[in-house]
N, C-alpha and C positions, 0 to 999 in steps of 0.2 A: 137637505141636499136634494137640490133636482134631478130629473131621467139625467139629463146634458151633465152633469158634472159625473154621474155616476157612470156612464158609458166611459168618459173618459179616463177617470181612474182605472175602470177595469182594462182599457185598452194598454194602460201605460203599465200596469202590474203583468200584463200579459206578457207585452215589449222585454220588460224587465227580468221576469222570470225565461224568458227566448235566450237571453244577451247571457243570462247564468251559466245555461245550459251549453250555450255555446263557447264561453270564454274554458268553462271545467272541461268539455272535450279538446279542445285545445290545449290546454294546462295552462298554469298559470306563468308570467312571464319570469324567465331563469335569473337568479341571483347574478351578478358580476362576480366572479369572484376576486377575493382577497391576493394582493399582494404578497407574494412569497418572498423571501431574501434568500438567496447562495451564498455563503461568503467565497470567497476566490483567496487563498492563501497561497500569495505567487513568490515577490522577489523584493528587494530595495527600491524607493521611492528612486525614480530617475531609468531602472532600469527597462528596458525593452518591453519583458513580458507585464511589467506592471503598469507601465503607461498606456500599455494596448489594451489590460483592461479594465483598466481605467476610463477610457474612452467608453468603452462594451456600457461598463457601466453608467455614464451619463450619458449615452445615445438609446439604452433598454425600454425607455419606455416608448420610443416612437417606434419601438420595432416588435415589442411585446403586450399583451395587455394586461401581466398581472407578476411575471416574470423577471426576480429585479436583481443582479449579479453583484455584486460587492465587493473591491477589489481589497485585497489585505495588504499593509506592507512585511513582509517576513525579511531576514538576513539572508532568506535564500534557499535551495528546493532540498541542503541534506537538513536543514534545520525543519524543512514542512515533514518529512517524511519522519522526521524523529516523532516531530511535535503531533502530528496525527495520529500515531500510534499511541501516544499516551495519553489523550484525551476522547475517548470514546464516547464522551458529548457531542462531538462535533462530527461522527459520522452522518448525521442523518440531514444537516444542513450546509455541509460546506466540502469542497473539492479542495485539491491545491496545486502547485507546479511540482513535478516532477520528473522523472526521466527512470527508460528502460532500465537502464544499466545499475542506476542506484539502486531502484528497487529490488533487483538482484541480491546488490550486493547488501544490502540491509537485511534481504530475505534470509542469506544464507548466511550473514554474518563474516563478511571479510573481512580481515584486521589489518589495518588500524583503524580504518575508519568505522567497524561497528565490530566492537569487540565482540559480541554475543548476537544471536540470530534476535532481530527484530520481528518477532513472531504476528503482531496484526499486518505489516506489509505481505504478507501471504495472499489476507483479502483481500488488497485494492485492486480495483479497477480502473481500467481507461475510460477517458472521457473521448478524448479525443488527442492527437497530436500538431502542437502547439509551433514545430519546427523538426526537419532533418538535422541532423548536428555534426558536424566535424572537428578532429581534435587535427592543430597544425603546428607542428613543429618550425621553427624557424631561425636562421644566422644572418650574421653580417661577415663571417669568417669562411672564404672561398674553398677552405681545406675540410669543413666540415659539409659534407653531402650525402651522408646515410647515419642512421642512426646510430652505428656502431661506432662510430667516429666522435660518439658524446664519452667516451672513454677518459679521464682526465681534465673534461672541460667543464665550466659550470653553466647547468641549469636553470632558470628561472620559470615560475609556472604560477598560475593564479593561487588563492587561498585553496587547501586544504575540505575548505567546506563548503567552497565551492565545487560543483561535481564537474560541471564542464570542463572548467579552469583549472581546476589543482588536481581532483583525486583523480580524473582520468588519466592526464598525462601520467600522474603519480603511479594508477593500476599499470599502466603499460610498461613503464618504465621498471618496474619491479617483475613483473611478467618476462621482461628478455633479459634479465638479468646484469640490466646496466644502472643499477641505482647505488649500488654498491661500490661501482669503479669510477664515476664520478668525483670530479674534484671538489665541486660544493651542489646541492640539490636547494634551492632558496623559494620556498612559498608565497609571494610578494602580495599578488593582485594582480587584476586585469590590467591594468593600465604601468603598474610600479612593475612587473614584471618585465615587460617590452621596452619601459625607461630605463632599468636595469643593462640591458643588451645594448642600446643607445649610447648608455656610460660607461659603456667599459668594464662595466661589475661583471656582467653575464655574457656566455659564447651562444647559449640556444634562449630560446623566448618560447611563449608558448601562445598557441592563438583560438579563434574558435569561432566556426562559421556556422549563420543557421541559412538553411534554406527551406526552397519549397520543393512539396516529391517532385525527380526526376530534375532537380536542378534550374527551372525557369528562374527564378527568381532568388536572388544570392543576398542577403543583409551580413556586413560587415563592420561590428562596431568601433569602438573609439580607438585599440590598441594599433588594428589594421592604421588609423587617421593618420598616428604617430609615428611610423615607420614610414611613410608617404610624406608627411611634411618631414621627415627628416633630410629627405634627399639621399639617401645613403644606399651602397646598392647589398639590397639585402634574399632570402632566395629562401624557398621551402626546401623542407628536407620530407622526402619519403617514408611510410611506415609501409610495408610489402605486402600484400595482400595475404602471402601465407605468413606472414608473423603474425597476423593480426586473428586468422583462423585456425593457429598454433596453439594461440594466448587461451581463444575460446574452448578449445579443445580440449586446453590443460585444465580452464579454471572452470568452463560453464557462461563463462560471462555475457556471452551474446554479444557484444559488439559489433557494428556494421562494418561493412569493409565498405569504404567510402571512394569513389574515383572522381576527380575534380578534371574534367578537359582541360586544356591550357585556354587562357583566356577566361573563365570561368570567378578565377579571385581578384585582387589586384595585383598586381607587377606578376602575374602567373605567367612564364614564358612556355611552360612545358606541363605535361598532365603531370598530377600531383594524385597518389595511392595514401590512404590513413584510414583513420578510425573514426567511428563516431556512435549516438543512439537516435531514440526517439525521446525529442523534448516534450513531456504529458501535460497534461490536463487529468488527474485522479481522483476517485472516488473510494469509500470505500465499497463493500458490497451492500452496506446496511443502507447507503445511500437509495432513497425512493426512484424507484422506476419512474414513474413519471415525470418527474424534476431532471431525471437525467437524458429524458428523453426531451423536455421542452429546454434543456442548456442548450442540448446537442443539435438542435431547429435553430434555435437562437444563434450561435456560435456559428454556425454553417451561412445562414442570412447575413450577419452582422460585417464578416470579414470584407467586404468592397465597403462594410461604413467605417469601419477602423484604419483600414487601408487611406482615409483621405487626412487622417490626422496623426498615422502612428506607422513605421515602416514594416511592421511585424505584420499588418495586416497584407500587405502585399503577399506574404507568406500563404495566409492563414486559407488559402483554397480549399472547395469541396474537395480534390483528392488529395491535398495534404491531412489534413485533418480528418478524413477516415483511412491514413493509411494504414494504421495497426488494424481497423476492422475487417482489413482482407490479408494482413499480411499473418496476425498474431489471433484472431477473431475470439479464443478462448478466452484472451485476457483482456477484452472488453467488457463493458457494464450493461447487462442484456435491455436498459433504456436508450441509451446509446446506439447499441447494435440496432435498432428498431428503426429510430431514427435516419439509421444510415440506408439501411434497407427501402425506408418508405422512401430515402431523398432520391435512388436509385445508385445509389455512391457503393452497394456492398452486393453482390447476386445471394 
């Protein structure tokens, strides 16, 4: 080996031991990470909150880079809230749909729909809120125009297990003490309920509105369609602000007292006073902080992407979706709350 090649090796051992030294002070360049999955235990294929995130889920990864949501299909939010309590597997990777009001009433064990207290729904947590909710009573019979007037007449209201649809008109309606004087109370469906009132089976119908906080944005599903192509002239009936602050009083339940402006629904001539909750997004507490902090980013960004394929997301606003974390802030999931705080959504 000559001087000339030996200068050069040393120069390049030199370079090379420099570039060591330098890459270790810097560190070495950071893994990607791995792919996480959520699963999302929302509602029935077709329905609103499962097509929305459904979308969530096949637009996630242009909007996230490891963060990957999974929509479920379930029978629906009293079956998640059953189903999540009894599988204690699934805290740590998966959320589902639910609502204030149920989890109440599962907490404390209202019957008939939860015979005995569902003692993990104590721990869940918010994620976020998915929808404002309103429960709406409705005739096509010009003599019925207060609730006290369902005295004799028959009823129709979504399934049972359904919470929107069935058990809440059903809480209410046992609450003022008119489920008893009723000439028939019939659990139909969303849709078979309203066709019920249509045909002559039924005098009330039951409806159910989501919105976004403080009312900008109003979604009104299929049963509303139905009563609008019917042509037939049909009319809300009022639930009173203190009936519904009565009910709470008596049972705990929390219920919102909902005021609809006129103009606000479809064929709404005049303001309309009811009920209603917060439609969730829940965890439970065991659920990772961090994961509920990157849904709650994700979730927050996403909704103008959902929004161009799914109506819910028109809903799905930054102050809709943190509005339990300033209304209720205890019963958030402290990844969540983080989230909200860093978006500027929560003081």
């Amino acid at each position: 080996m000559n001087s000339t090649t030996r200068r050069v090796l040393a120069t390049t051992g030199t370079a090379m031991a420099v570039a060591a030294i330098f890459v270790c002070a810097l560190g070495a360049p950071a893994e990607a990470q791995a792919e996480r999955k959520v699963s999302v235990l929302i509602s029935p294929a077709g329905s609103g909150p499962y097509e929305a995130f459904a979308v969530m889920q096949t637009r996630a990864k242009d909007n996230h880079p490891w963060l990957r949501p999974v929509a479920v299909e379930t029978p629906g939010f009293n079956y998640n809230v059953k189903y999540f309590a009894e599988n204690p597997n699934l805290w740590k990777d998966t959320v589902i749909g639910s609502g204030s009001v149920l989890e109440w009433a599962a907490n404390h064990g209202l019957k008939p729909f939860y015979p005995q207290p569902l003692k993990p729904a104590a721990d869940y947590r918010i994620i976020g809120v998915m929808a404002v909710t309103g429960q709406l009573f409705v005739s096509t019979d010009p003599k019925i125009r207060k609730v006290e007037d369902f005295a004799g007449k028959r009823v129709s209201t979504g399934l049972l297990t359904q919470n929107e649809w069935g058990m809440y008109p059903r809480m209410m309606l046992d609450g003022l003490g008119l489920t008893s004087k009723l000439k028939a109370l019939n659990h139909l469906g969303t849709d078979p309920n309203v066709e019920a009132l249509l045909d002559g089976r039924a005098d009330v119908a039951t409806l159910v509105a989501f919105s976004s906080d403080g009312f900008k944005a109003t979604i009104t599903p299929s049963p509303f369609k139905l009563l609008e192509a019917s042509k037939r002239d049909w009319h809300y009936i009022s639930v009173p602000a203190k009936q519904v602050e009565d009910y709470n009083k008596k049972t705990g339940a929390g219920f919102h007292v909902r005021n609809y402006p006129a103009g606000t629904l479809p064929n709404q001539k005049t303001e309309v006073n009811t009920f209603g909750n917060y439609l969730l997004l829940t965890a439970h507490k065991d659920f990772p902080e961090d994961l509920a902090y990157e849904l709650t980013k994700l979730w927050v960004k996403m909704g103008p992407v959902v929004a161009q394929y799914n109506a819910m997301g028109k809903i799905w606003t930054p102050e809709s979706l943190s509005a339990a974390a300033r209304a209720t802030p205890n019963a958030v999931h402290p990844g969540a709350m983080r989230a909200f705080k860093e978006l500027g959504l929560v003081k």
